[in-house]
N, C-alpha and C positions, 0 to 999 in steps of 0.2 A: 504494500500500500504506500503508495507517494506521499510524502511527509506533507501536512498542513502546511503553507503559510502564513504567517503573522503579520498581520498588519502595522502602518507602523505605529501607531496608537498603542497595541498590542507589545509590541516590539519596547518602547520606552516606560510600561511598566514593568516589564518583565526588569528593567533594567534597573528600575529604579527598587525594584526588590532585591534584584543581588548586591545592590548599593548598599543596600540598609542590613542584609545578612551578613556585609563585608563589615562594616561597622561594628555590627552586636558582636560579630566573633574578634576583632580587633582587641574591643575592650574587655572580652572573657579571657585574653591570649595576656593583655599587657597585666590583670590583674591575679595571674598563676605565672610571671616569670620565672620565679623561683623555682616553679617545679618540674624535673627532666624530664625529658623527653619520653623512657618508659612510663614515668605515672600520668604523663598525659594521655599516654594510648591505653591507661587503663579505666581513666574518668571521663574520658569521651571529650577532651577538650579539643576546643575545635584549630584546626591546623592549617597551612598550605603547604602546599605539593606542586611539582611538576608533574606531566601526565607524559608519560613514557612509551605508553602503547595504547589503544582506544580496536573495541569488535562492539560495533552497538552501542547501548547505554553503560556499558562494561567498560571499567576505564584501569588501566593500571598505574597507581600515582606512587610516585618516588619521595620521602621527605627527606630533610636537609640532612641527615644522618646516611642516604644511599640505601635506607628498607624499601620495599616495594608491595604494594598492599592493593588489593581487590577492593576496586571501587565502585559504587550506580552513583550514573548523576543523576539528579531530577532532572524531571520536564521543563525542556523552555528553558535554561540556564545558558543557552546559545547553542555553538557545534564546536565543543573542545579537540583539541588537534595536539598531533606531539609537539613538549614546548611550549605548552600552555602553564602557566600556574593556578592552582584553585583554592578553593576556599573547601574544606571538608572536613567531616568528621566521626571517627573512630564509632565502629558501633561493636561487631563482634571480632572476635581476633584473628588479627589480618586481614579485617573488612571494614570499610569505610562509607560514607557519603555523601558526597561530591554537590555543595550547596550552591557554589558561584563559580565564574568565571573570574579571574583578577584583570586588570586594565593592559590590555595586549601592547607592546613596544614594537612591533615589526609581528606582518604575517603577510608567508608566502601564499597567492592563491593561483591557480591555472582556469580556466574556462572549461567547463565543461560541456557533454555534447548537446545542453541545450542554450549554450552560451551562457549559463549565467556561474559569476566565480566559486570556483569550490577550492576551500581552505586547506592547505598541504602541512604547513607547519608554522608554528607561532614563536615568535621572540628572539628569532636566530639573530646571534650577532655578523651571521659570515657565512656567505656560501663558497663551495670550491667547485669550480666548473671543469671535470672532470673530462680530459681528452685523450687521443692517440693517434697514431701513428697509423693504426687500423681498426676498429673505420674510421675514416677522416670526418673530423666536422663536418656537419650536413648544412647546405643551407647557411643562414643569419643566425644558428643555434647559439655560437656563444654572445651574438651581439644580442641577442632577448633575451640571457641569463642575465648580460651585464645590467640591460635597461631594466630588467627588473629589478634587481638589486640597488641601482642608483634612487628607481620610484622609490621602495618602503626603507631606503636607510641603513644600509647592512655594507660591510666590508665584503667584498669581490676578489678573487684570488685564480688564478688557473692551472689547472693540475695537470701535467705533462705525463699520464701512465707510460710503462712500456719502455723506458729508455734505454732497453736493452736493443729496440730495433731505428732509434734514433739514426743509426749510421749509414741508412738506406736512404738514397735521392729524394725520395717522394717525404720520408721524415723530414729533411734537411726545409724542403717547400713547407715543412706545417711549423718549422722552428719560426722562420724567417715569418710564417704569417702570425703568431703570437709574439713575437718583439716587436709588432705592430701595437700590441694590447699594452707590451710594458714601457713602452716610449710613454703613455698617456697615462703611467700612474700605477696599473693592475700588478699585482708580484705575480711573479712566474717561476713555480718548481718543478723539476724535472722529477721524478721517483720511479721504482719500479717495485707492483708488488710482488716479487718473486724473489725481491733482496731487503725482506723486513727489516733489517740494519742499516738500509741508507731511507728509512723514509722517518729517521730521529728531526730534520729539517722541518716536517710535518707535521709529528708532533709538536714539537713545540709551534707553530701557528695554533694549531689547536688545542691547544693548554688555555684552560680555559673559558674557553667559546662554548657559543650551543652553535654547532658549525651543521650542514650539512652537504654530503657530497650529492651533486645535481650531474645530469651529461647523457648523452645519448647510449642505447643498449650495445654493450659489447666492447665498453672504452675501460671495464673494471673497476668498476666501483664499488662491488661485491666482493672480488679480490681485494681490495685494499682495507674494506671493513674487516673482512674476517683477519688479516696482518696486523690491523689494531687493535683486535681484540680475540687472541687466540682463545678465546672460550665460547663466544659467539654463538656457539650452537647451546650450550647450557644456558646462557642468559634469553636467547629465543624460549627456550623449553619456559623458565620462570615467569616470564611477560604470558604467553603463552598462558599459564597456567594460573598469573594474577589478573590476566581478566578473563574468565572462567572457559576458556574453549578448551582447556585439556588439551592440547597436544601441539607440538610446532606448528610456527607457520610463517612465513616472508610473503605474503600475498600483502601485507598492512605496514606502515611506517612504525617504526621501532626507533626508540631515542635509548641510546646505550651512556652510562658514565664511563667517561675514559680513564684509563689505571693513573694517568698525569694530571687528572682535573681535568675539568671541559666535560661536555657532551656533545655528543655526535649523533646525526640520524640518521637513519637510512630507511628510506622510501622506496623500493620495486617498482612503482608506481608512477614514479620522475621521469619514464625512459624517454616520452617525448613530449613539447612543451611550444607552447606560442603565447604572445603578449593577449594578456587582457585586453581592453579596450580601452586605450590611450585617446587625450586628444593631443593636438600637435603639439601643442606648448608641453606637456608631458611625455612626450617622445622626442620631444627637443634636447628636455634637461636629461633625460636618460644618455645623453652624448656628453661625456663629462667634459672632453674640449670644447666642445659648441660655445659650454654657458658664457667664458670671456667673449663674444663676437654678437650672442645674442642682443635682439634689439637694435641692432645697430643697421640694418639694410634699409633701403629707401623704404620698402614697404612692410606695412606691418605684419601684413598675411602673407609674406613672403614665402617659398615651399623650397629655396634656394635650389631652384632650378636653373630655369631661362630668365629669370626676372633679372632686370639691369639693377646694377649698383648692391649686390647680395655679398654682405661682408661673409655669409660663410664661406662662397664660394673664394671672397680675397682670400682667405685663410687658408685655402687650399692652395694655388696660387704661390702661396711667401712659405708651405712648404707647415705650419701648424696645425692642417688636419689633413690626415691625409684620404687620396681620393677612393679609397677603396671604403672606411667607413661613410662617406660620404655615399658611395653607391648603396650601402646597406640602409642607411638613412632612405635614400629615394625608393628602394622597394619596399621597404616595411610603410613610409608615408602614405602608399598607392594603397596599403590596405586598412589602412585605419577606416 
């Protein structure tokens, strides 16, 4: 059965009750400081969590100790996503539930097949867009990971898998088109997961982060998770198992803690991706060299085309954008 809609009347109560639940459990939280963390989970006081795995109203929430606990969210509290933080509370052992949503920092969504956005993962400080040598980026693939990234505020990063076949011609073409991306700001690692000892670089980007790896099917992103977390299948089985499906499963987004700090996601789901519905001034700033030149053309509605006097296109020209983003700019424009 297709989920209701909420009106949005509907919608700003709903909101203004997990307001007031975030509140009441605030001042039950700040007025038991004193007491640990186990006799909180044994009084039912109320907590936050991040949400680590989600099958349904079944949520698996992590708190700030690394426990993992079986959650239901109520109705109508939104559509929590990995990288959510919530509001929730301890009912029977190792089961919880899951009262509010916390106020989101960043969240990835993709368009779904009836165009309208559907939520991938929430709060990420940092995506790695994940490449190779075989297959080669498809398409404007990595310019739609960057434009996304630049829209909701997240650090961008490019991950070069495979560099053990680096040394073949066709590699050499895909080095030379990513020093495109680090001329303009983007860091660029080489790694290989087949050499878990050289991808120490990596971790440490990810110390810390709620990172996730993003990129087209077959570039190993799956390889590289399971190198970061040689347990991977046990920690599947536990998620798995704290939101009640009983048995593994990688069909759903999974948020692992990293053995260094950080969290990492990994989504199945990512394999392939197009821009939401930008207008052009939002597809503009998604071009992080653009923003110095914008505004500045003869015309305001400029599409920096054929229009006379288009400082993007001077900037091309003097050699500070170069023409090949510019081309991806002119096809991705044509479809907004």
């Amino acid at each position: 059965m297709p989920r209701r809609r909420l009106s949005e009347q509907q919608l700003k109560r709903v909101r203004a009750i997990q307001e007031r639940r975030r509140q009441r459990d605030d001042i039950r939280r700040e007025q038991d400081l004193a007491d640990p963390a186990d006799q909180a989970l044994q009084t039912g006081l109320p907590q936050t969590g991040l949400v680590v795995a989600r099958h349904g109203a079944n949520l698996a929430v992590e708190n700030d100790h690394g426990q993992v606990f079986h959650c239901v969210s109520r109705r109508h509290i939104g559509d929590p996503v990995c990288g959510d933080r919530v509001s929730w509370t301890p009912t029977d052992a190792g089961m919880g539930l899951v009262t509010a949503l916390e106020p989101r920092q960043s969240l990835l969504s993709r368009p779904d097949g009836t165009g309208r956005n559907k939520p991938l993962a929430a709060n990420l400080t940092q995506v790695a867009i994940v490449v190779a040598p075989e297959p080669p980026p498809a398409g404007d693939l990595i310019d739609q990971y960057l434009i996304t990234a630049e829209h909701i505020g997240v650090r961008a990063l490019l991950l070069c898998n495979k560099s053990d076949l680096l040394a073949d011609a066709p590699a050499q073409l895909l080095l030379e088109r990513l020093s495109l991306y680090r001329r303009i700001g983007y860091p660029l690692l080489q790694v290989s997961a087949r050499d878990p000892g050289g991808l120490e670089p990596l971790r440490e980007v990810l110390r810390g982060e709620l990172s996730m790896l993003v990129g087209q099917s077959g570039v190993g992103k799956s390889s590289i998770t399971q190198a970061l977390l040689p347990d991977q299948e046990v920690r599947i089985g536990q998620l798995s198992q704290a939101t009640g499906r009983g048995r593994h499963t990688t069909s759903t987004a999974s948020c692992y803690r990293l053995p260094d700090g950080g969290h990492l996601i990994d989504s199945p789901g990512v394999r392939s991706f197009r821009l939401p519905p930008l207008s052009q001034t939002a597809l503009e700033q998604g071009f992080r060299e653009f923003r110095p030149h914008l505004g500045q053309c003869r015309f305001a509605d400029c599409h920096h085309g054929v229009e006379p006097d288009c400082a993007i296109r001077a900037a091309i020209e003097s050699g500070e954008i170069t023409s090949e983003r510019w081309e991806a700019f002119q096809r991705l424009i044509h479809r907004l």
